[in-house]
N, C-alpha and C positions, 0 to 999 in steps of 0.2 A: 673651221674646227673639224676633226678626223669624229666619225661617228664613233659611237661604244664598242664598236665589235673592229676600230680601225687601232691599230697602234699608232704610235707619234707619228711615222714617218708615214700613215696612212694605208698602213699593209693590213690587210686582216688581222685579226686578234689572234686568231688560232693557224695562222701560216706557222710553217716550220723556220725555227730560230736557225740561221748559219754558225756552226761551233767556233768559236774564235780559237787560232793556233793555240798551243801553250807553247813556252819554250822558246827560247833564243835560235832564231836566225843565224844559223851557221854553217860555212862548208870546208869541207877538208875530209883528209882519211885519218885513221890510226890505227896501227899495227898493233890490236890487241896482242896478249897472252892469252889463251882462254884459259884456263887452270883447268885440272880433271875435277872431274865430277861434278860439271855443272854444262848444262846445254847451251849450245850457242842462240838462241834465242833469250833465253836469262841472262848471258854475259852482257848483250845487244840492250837489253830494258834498263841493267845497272848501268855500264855506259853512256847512255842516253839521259840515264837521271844526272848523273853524275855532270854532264856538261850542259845540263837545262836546255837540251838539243830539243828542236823544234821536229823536226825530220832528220830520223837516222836508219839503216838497214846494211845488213854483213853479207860479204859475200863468199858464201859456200859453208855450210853447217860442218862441224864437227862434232864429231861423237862425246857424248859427255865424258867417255872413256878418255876420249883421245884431248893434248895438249895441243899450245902453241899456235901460230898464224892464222888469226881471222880478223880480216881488214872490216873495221865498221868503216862506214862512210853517212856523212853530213852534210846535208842540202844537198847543195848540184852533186855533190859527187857523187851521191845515187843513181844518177844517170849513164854512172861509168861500170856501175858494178855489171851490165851486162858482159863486157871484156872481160873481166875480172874471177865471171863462173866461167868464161871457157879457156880460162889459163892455165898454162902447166903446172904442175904443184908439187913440193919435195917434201920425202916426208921420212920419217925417224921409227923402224917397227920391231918390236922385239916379238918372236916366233915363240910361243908354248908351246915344244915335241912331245906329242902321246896324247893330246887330250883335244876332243873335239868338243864346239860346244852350241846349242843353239842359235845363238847369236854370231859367230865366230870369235868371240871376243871376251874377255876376263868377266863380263858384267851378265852372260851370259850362266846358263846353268849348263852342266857337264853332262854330255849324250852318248859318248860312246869314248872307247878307250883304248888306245892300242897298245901291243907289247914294247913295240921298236918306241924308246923315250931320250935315245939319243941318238943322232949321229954324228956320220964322219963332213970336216970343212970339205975336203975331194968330193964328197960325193953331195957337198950343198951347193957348190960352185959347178957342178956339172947340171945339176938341176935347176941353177937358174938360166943356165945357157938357152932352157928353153921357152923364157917366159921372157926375152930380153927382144925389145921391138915392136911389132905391131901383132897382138895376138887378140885373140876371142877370149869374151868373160862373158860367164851367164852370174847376173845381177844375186844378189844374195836373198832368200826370204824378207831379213829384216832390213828392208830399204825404202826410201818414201818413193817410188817407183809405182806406178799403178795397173791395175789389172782391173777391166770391164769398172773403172772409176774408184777400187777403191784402193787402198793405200797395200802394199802387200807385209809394211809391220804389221798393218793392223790383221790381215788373216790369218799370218804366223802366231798372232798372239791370241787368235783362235781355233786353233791347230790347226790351220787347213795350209796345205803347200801346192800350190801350182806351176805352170810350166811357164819357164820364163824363156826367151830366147836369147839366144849370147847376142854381144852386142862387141863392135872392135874398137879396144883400145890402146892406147901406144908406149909400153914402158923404154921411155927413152935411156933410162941408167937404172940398174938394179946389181946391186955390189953388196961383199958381207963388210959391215961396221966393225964390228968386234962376234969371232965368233966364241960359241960356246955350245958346247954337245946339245945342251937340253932346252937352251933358249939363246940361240942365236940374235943379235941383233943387225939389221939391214938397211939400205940406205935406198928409195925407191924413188925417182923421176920422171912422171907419168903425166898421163894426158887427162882430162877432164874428165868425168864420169869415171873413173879409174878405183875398184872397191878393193884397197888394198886387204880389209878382211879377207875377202875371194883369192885375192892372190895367196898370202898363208898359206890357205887350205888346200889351194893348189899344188903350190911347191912341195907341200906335206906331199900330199898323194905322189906326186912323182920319184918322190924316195921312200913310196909305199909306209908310210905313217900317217898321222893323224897331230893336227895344230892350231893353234886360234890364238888372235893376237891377247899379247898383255900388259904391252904398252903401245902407244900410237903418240907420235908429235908432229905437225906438220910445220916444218924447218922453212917454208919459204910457197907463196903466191906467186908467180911470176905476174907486176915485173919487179917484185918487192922480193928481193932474197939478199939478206948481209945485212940487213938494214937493222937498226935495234926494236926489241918490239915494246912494248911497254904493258906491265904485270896489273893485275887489279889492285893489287896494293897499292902499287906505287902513285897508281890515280886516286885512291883514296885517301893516301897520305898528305896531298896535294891541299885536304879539306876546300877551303873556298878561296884557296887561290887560284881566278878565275883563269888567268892570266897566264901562268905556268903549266895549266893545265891546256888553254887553245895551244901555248908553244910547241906541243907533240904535237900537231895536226901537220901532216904534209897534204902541200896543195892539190887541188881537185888532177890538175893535169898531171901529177904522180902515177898517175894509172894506165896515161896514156904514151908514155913513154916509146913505145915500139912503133909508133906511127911519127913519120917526120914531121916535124912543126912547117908552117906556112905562116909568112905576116903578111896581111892585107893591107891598102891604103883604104883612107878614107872610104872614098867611092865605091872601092870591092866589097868596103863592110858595110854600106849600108844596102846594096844590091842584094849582097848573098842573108842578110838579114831579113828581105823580103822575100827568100826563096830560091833568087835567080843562081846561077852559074858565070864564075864568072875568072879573067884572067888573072892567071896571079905566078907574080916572078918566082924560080925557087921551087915548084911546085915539082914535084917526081913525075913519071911518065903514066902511073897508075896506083891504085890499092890508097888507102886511106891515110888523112893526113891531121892534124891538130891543125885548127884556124886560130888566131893571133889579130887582135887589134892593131889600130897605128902605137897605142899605147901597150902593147902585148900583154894586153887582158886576152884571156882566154875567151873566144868563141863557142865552141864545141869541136864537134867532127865534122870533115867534108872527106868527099869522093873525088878523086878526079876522074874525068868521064873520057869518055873515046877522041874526043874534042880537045884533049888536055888541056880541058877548066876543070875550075874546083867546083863543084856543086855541095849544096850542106845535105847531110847526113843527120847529122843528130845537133841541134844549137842549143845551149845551154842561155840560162837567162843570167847577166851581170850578177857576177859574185856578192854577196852579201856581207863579206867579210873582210 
């Protein structure tokens, strides 16, 4: 018999309890919608309720301001979301000419104001000539970006501004959408870390005005662009049909797409499951690959090494779903 101070299974009375999951064991992505005016962490918790998700987490916030493409991801496939923050991203920006604003952005309060509130397409298309490539941005005040630990919204939002250092990043397409004198709209293809607010107020400056975005949509994650995305409504319309609603789920290797797949035999996957390195038909000359079962369940990532074996990288644990 466990003494008084023992629980049933004999563990101290007062040991700390392990929290049991909530939520359904599940993996895959979905190509939310995020709607404006709700933060991508809030879209993430609805989400998550909404599919009795045991473990979920989105990859790359968006501005409450800002619409469109943020991948949540489910079980394993959180393990992909690292690829996923360093992916290229496209995205949808209508420019405010004459009005700057603390934020860069609509949600922002109005800080200064210039004359010039319209221009010319010539002279917008000559200005972006120079922001098209690999160029320097110095990070915006209100960004979760850190300075001596702490957030630098959070300083802006206590008037303090400090010096940030430009950081390089890569506008691979930057074109006019539809233009228009006073709020042009623009179509941007960039690299990770890439603050398309900063860019705006760039572009302003180089036709000697002042701008801040007033709409944002981000059209596509690479390697998810075309793809349909799916609205909060639409999963709420869904109510408890469980069934229709996993159907949106694209599978975990969705994400992996730019790396060429490898299938293993038996023996490679039980080897490369304990670690080792090992030969595998098929396998490119270098740079990283999708591992594949004899049954092409997904493994995870491997590396091919100098050796031209596969070694694993990142192994995910048998899919749940």
């Amino acid at each position: 018999m466990p003494s008084a101070r023992q629980g049933a299974a004999g563990a101290p009375a007062n040991a700390p309890q392990r929290r049991r999951a909530r939520g359904r064991m599940l993996d895959g992505i979905l190509l939310l919608d995020k709607p404006v005016g709700m933060t991508s962490n809030r879209a993430l918790q609805i989400v998550k309720r909404l599919f009795d998700a045991n473990k979920a987490g989105h990859t790359g916030s968006l501005d409450p301001l800002a619409s469109g493409m943020l991948p949540v991801c489910f079980g394993h496939a959180t393990k992909t979301s690292s690829w996923l923050l360093d992916a290229n991203k496209t995205y949808e920006v209508v420019a405010a000419i004459g009005v700057r604003t603390d934020t860069a952005d609509a949600d922002g309060s109005e800080i200064e104001r210039s004359p010039v509130t319209e221009i010319s397409e010539p002279q917008l298309e000559a200005a972006l000539t120079r922001f098209r490539g690999d160029i320097m941005q110095v990070p915006p005040m209100y960004s979760a970006l850190k300075k001596d630990g702490r957030r630098l919204y959070e300083l802006a939002r206590a008037g303090q501004e400090v010096e940030r250092a430009a950081r390089p990043v890569t506008i691979h397409q930057l074109e006019i959408q539809v233009f228009d004198p006073a709020a042009p709209r623009l179509r941007v293809h960039c690299s990770k870390g890439t603050y398309v607010r900063t860019l705006v107020e760039d572009i302003a400056a180089a036709m000697g005005t002042l701008a801040h975005v007033s709409e944002l949509r981000r059209t596509a994650v690479e390697p998810f662009g075309g793809q349909p995305m799916v609205t909060m409504a639409a999963l709420e319309a869904l109510d408890e049909d469980t069934a229709a609603r996993d159907a949106l789920l694209l599978p975990v290797d969705a994400a992996l797409q730019a790396f060429p797949a490898v299938y293993l035999d038996a023996g490679a996957t039980f080897y490369i499951g304990n670690g080792h390195a090992v030969n595998a038909a098929g396998a490119p000359s270098g740079g990283l690959v999708r591992l594949y079962d004899p049954n092409k369940v997904l493994l995870g990532i491997g590396a091919v090494n100098e050796d031209g074996q596969v070694a694993p990288k990142r192994l995910f644990p048998r899919p749940s779903r």
